[in-house]
C-alpha positions as CSV (number, residue, x, y, z in Angstrom):
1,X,0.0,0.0,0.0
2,X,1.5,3.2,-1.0
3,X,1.1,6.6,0.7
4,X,-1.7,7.8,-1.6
5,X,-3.8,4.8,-0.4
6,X,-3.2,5.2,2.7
7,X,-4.1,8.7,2.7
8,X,-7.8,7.9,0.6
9,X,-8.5,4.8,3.0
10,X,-8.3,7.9,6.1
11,X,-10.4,10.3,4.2
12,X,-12.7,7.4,3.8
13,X,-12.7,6.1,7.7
14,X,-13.0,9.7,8.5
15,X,-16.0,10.6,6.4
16,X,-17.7,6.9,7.7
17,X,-16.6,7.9,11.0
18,X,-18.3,11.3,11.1
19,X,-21.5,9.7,9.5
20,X,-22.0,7.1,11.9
21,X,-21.6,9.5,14.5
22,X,-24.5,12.1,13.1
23,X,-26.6,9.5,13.1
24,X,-26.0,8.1,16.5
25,X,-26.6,11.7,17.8
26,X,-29.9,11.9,15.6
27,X,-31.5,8.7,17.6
28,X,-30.8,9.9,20.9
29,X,-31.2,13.5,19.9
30,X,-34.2,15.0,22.1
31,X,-36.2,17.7,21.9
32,X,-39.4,19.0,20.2
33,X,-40.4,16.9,16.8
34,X,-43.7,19.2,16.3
35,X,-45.9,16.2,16.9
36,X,-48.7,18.2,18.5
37,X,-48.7,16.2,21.6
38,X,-47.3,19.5,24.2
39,X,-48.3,22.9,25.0
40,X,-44.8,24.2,22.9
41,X,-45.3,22.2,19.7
42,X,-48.8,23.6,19.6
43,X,-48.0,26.9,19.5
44,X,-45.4,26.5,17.0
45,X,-47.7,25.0,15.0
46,X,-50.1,28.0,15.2
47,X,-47.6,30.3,14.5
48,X,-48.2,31.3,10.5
49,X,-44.8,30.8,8.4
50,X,-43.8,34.1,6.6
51,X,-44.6,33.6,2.5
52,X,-41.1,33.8,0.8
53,X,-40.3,36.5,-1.6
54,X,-40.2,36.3,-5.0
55,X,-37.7,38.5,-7.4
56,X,-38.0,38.8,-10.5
57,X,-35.1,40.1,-12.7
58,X,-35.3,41.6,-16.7
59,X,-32.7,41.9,-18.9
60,X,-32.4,46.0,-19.9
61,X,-32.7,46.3,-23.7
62,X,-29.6,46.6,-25.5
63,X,-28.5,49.3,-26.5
64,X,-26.0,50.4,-30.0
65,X,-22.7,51.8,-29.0
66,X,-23.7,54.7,-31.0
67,X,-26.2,55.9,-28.8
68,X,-25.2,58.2,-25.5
């Protein structure tokens, strides 16, 4: 095994590593899911989300290098 191998197989581990890990974290991870089922999930779930804004961009018309 030659250095560049050895160098992908602990980018590789690393990136594996790190995955497993989120997704350990994720199970045991507690806290509000927004189920309804609690005062604080309720009133988040009231709450109305802003609407996002929408932008709309023209192209200006072209104009001839003649003109000032």
């Amino acid at each position: 095994m030659d250095w560049q191998q050895l160098i992908v197989f602990l980018i590789v581990a690393a990136a594996a590593t790190y995955l497993w890990r989120r997704s350990v974290a994720s199970r045991h991870k507690s806290g509000c899911g927004g189920c309804g089922g609690c005062g604080s999930a309720r009133q988040t779930a009231a709450e109305p989300r802003p609407e996002p804004e929408l932008v709309q961009l023209q192209l200006a018309p072209r104009r001839s290098p003649h003109e000032p």
